[in-house]
DOVO-742370 format. One line per 10 residues: number of its first residue (from 1); their letters; for each residue x, y, z of C-alpha. Coordinates in steps of 0.25 Angstrom, whole numbers. Layout:
BEGIN
NUM) A) X Y Z ~ ...
//
This chain:
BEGIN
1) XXXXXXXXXX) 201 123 -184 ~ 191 112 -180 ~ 175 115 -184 ~ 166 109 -174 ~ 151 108 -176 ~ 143 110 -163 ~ 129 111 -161 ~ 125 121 -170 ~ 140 130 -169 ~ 152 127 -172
11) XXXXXXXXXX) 166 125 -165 ~ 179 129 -171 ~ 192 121 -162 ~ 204 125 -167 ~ 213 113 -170 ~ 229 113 -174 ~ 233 111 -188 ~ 234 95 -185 ~ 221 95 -179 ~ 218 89 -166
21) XXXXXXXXXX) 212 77 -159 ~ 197 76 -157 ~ 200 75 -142 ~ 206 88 -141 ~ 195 92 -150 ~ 183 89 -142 ~ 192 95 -130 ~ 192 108 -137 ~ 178 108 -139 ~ 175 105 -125
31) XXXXXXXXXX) 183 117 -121 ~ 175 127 -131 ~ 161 120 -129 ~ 162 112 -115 ~ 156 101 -120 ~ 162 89 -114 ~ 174 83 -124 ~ 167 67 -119 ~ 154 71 -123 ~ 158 77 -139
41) XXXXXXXXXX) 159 69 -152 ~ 166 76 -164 ~ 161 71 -177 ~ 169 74 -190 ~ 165 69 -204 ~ 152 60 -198 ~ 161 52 -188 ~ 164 54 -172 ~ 179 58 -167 ~ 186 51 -158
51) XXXXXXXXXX) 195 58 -149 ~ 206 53 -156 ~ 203 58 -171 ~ 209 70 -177 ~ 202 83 -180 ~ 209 93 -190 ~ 208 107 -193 ~ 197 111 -203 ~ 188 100 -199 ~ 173 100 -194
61) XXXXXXXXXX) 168 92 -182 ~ 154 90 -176 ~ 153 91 -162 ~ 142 82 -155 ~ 141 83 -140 ~ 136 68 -132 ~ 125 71 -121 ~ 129 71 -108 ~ 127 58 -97 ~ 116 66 -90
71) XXXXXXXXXX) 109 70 -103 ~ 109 56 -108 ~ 104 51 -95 ~ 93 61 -96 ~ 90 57 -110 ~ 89 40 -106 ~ 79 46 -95 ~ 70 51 -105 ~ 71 40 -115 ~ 67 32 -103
81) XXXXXXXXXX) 56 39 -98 ~ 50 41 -113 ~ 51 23 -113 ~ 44 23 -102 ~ 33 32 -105 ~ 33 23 -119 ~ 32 10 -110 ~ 21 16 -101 ~ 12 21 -113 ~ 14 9 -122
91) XXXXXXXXXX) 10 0 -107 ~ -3 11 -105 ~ -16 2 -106 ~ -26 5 -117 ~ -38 9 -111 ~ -50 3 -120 ~ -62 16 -119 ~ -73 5 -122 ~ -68 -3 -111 ~ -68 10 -101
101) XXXXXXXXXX) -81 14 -105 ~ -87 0 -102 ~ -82 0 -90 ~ -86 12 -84 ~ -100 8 -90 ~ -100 -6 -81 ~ -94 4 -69 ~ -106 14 -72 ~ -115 2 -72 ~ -109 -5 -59
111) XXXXXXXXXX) -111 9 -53 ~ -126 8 -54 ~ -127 -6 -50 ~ -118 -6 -37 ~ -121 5 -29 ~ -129 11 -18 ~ -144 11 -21 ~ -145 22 -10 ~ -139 31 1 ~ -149 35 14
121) XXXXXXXXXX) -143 46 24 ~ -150 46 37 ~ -162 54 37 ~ -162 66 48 ~ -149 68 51 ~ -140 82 48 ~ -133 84 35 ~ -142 72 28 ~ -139 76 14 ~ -125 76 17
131) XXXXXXXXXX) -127 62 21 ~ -132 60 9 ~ -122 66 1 ~ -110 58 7 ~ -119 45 6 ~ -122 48 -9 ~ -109 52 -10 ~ -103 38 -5 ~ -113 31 -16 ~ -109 39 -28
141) XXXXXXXXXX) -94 38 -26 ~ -87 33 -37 ~ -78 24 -29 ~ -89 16 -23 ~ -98 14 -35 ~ -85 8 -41 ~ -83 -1 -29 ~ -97 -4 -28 ~ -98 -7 -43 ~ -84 -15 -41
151) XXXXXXXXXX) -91 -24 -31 ~ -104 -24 -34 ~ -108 -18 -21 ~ -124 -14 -21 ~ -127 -5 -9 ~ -143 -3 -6 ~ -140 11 3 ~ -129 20 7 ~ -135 24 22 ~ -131 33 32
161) XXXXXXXXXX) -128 28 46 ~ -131 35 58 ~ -119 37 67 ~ -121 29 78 ~ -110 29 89 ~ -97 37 88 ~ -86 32 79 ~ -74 28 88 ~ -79 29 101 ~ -91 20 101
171) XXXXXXXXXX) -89 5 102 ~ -95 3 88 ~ -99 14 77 ~ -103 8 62 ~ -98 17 52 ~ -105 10 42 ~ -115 -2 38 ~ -117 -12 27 ~ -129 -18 28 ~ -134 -32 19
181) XXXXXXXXXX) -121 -30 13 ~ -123 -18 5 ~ -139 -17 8 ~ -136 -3 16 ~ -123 4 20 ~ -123 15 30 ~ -113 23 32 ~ -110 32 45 ~ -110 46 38 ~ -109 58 50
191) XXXXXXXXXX) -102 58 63 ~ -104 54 77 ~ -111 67 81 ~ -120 68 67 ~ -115 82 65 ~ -105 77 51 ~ -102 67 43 ~ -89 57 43 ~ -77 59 33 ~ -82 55 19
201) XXXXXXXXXX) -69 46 17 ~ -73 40 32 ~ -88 37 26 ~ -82 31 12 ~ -73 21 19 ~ -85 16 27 ~ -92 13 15 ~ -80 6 9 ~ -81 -4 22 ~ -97 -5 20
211) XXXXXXXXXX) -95 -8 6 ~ -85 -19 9 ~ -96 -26 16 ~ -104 -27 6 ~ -95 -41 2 ~ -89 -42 16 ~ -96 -42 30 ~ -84 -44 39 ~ -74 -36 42 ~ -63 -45 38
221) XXXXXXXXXX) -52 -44 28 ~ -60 -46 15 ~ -68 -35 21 ~ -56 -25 24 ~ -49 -29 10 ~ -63 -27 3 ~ -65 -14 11 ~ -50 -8 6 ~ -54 -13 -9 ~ -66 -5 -9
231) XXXXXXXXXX) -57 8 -5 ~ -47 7 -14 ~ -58 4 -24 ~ -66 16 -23 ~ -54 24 -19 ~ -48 21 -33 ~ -61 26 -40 ~ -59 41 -46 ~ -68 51 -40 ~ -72 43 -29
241) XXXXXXXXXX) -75 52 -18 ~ -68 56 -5 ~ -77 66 2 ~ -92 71 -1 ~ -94 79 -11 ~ -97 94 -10 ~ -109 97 -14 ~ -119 108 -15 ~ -133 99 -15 ~ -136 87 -7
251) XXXXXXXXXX) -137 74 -17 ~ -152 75 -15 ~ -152 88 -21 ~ -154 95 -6 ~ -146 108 -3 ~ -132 103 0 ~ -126 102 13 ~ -115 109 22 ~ -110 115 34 ~ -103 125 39
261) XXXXXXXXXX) -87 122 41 ~ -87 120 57 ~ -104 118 57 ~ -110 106 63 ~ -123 100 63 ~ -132 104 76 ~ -127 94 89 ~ -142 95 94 ~ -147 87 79 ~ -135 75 82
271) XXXXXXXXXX) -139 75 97 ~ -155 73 94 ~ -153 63 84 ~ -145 56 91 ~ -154 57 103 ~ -167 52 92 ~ -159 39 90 ~ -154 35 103 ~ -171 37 107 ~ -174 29 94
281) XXXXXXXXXX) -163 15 99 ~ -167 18 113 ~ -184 16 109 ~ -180 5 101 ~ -174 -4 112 ~ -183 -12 122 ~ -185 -7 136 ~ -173 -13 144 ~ -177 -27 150 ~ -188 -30 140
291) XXXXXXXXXX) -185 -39 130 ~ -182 -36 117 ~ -193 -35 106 ~ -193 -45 93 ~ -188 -38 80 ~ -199 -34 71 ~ -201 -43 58 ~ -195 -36 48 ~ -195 -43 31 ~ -179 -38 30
301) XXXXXXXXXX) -168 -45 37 ~ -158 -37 47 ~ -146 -31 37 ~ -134 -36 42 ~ -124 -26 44 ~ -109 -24 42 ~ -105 -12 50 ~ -92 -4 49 ~ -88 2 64 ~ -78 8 73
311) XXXXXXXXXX) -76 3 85 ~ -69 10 97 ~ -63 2 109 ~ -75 -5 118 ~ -79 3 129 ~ -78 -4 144 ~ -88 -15 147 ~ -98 -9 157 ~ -111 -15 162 ~ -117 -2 158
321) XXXXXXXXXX) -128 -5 144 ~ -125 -1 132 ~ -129 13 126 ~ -137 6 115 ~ -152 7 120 ~ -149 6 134 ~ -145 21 139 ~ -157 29 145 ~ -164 39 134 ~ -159 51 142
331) XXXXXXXXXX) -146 48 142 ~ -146 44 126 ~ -152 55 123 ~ -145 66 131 ~ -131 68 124 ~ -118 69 129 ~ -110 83 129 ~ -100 84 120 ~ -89 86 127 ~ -91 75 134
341) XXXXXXXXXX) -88 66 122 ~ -74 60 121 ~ -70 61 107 ~ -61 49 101 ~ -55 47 88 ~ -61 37 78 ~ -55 23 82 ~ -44 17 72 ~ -50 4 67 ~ -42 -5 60
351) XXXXXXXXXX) -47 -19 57 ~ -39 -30 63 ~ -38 -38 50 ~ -34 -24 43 ~ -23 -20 54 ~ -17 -34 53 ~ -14 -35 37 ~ -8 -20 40 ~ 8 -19 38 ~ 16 -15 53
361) XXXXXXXXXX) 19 0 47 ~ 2 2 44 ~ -3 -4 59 ~ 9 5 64 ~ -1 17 58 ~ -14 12 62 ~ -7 11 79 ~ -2 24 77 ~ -16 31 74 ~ -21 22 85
371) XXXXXXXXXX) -11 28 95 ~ -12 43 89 ~ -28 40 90 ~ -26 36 106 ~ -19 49 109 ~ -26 58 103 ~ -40 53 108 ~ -33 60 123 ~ -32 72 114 ~ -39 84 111
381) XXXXXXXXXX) -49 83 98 ~ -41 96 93 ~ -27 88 95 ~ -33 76 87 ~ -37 82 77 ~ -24 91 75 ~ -17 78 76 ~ -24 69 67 ~ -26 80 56 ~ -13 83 56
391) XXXXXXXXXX) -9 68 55 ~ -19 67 44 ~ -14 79 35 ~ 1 73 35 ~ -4 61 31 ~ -14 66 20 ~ -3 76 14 ~ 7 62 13 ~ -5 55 5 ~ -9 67 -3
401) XXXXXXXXXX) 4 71 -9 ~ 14 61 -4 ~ 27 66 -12 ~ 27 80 -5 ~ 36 81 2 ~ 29 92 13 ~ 20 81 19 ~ 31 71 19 ~ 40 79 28 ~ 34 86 40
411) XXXXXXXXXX) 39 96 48 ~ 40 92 63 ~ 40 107 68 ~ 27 111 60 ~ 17 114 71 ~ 6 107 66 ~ 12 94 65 ~ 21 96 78 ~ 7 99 85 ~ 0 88 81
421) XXXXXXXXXX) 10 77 77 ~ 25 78 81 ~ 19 81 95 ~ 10 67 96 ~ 20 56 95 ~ 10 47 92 ~ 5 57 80 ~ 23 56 75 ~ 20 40 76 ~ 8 39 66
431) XXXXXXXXXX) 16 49 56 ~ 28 39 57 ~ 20 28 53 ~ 15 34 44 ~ 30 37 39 ~ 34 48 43 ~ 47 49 52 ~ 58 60 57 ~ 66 66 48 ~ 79 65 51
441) XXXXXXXXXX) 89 70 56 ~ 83 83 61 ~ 70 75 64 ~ 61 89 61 ~ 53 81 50 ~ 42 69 49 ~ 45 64 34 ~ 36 52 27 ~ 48 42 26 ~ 37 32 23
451) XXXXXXXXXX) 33 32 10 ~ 20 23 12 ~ 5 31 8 ~ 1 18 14 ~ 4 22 28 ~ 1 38 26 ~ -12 32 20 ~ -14 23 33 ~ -11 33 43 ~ -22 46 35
461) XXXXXXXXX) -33 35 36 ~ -30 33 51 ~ -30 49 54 ~ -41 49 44 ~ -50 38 53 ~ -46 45 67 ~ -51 61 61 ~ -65 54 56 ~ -72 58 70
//
């Protein structure tokens, strides 16, 4: 009888008075333990048995079992991964605090030197401490003190602008203003009709484009590329904002502001002051055929201006005046019905300089929109929105949580999207430039074959740009 150590037991194989091989050994050991005969290793007086040697009665063997391929794979994973987290740690810069703290002392510094020396609302008009809080809002932010600071950008006010002309219809509508390079920058805070205010993110990115004028007046490519470094820039600061912040008081202590979800501000305030400053240009200008009065002396000089505008496509020429002084005072202050406005969605602009350094896959993007945009203005507002929201929250879901896998496979069948999407082909078009195509072969699924946030980013900013009306 053969003794085996094992483990913490022991193993008695029976052996025949001459003994046996070690082979026939580890075969019997195999049948009583199943362990494998390839992976055991019998050890007798401190040396390892070949197959070969002899084994006889009476004697006493240790049995040591050799790990498995999988489990030494397993094991040269983790070595590799613990070298790797070795090789990280030992490359991890050391962060010197004296050095932080004199650079957040310089920042602190460069935040009091570089920023806006005051922010001026337009008096008079409805919600004014709101206009207030966004403006303060825009010249606190984190992002833009940085950028400022970065550049050495001094502004002398942040102003409101009053929102002359509507955006995408009218020939020309300034957004913004930067006058003197950086003496004044007024922005174009509520809407068309004065009874809200425009997108936060909308108001932010007009300011990225005034800022950029402090350096450059033109719009050329320095200008562009400036313009997209001053994004990323304040974009990359922590706690930069993203909408106003909710608040119970106004910033200069006033009772805070708000509405009721669904309210509106009275149509009868917007009408009147509308009507006060039509009077007020139509006073200003000369009786027609007299000729035109000398400019009074004045010690400053004209600021010039840099304006940020969207243009819609030129109306017919007509021999008919322009509206710009020259209508009667009846008719400019008498205002149209509602109904009778025809409502079109915010123009697409894209700068020519711009579209041309785009790659063929992004200008396909910017097309589709432009075609999508073109069908739905013969639509129904309802049917826009539906469209454009439901657009916009596919590709928002992509950005925000880009490995799940819900928002990369939509169901064709679902009745919101089939409502709203599969049913415009032009609406299918901008998702498949986007990325997304059939799934085949059944075809009952849009996936995300793409994988390019570039693209999906593209695409949210358009549908972004055609809901800011």
């Amino acid at each position: 009888m053969l003794r085996v150590k094992y483990q913490d037991a022991a193993v008695s194989v029976p052996l025949p008075p001459e003994g046996a091989a070690v082979g026939a050994v580890k075969a019997a050991l195999e049948a009583q333990l199943h362990v494998p005969a390839t992976e055991q290793r019998l050890i007798a007086k401190g040396k390892v048995l070949d197959d070969a040697a002899r084994l006889a009665a009476g004697q006493t063997a240790v049995l040591l079992v050799r790990p498995s391929a999988d489990a030494l794979a397993a094991m040269a994973a983790q070595e590799t991964a613990i070298q790797q987290a070795d090789t990280a740690r030992a490359a991890r810069p050391v962060i010197s605090i004296h050095e932080r703290n004199a650079a957040l002392s310089a920042r602190a510094h460069a935040a009091l030197s570089y920023r806006f020396e005051a922010i001026a609302p337009l008096p008079g008009l409805p919600d004014e401490a709101k206009a207030r809080a966004i403006l303060t809002s825009l010249a606190q932010d984190k992002g833009i003190l940085h950028v400022m600071a970065q550049h050495k950008w001094r502004v002398g006010s942040l102003a409101e602008m009053f929102p002359d002309g509507k955006v995408g219809v009218d020939p020309v509508c300034v957004l913004g203003l930067n006058e003197n390079k950086g003496q004044r920058i007024l922005l174009r805070l509520r809407t068309d009709d004065l009874r809200g205010f425009r997108k936060y993110l909308t108001i932010k990115k007009v300011l990225f484009h005034e800022l950029a004028h402090n350096e450059v007046s033109d719009h050329n490519n320095d200008f562009y590329k400036l313009m997209r470094q001053v994004e990323a820039e304040c974009t990359a600061v922590p706690g930069t904002t993203t909408a106003l912040p909710l608040t119970n008081d106004a910033p200069d202590g006033s009772p805070g502001f708000g509405h009721v979800l669904g309210g509106a501000a009275d149509a009868t305030d917007a009408r009147e002051l509308r009507a006060q400053r039509a009077l007020d240009r139509l006073q200003a200008q000369p009786p027609t055929g007299a000729p035109a009065a000398a400019p009074a002396a004045s010690p400053t000089t004209v600021p010039a201006m840099t304006p940020m505008a969207t243009s819609a496509p030129p109306a017919e020429s007509s021999a008919t005046p322009t509206s710009k002084g020259k209508v009667p005072l009846a008719a400019s202050l008498e205002p149209e019905p509602r109904e009778a406005e025809i409502a079109v969605l915010p123009t697409i602009e894209i700068d020519a300089g711009v579209f041309a350094t785009m790659g063929e896959r992004e200008r396909r993007v910017v097309e589709a929109a432009q075609k999508l945009r073109g069908q739905l203005n013969a639509e129904s507002d309802e049917r826009r929105q539906g469209v454009l929201v439901t657009l916009h929250v596919v590709l928002s879901n992509v950005l925000q949580a880009p490995g799940n896998p819900l928002f990369r496979r939509l169901r064709k069948a679902n009745g919101r999207l089939a409502k709203n999407v599969m049913a415009l082909p032009l609406a299918v078009l901008f998702l498949e430039h986007v990325g997304f195509t059939d799934e085949l072969p059944d075809r009952t699924h849009l996936v995300l074959a793409r994988d390019d946030p570039g693209l999906v980013w593209l695409g949210k900013s358009v549908l972004d740009r055609l809901l800011d009306n």
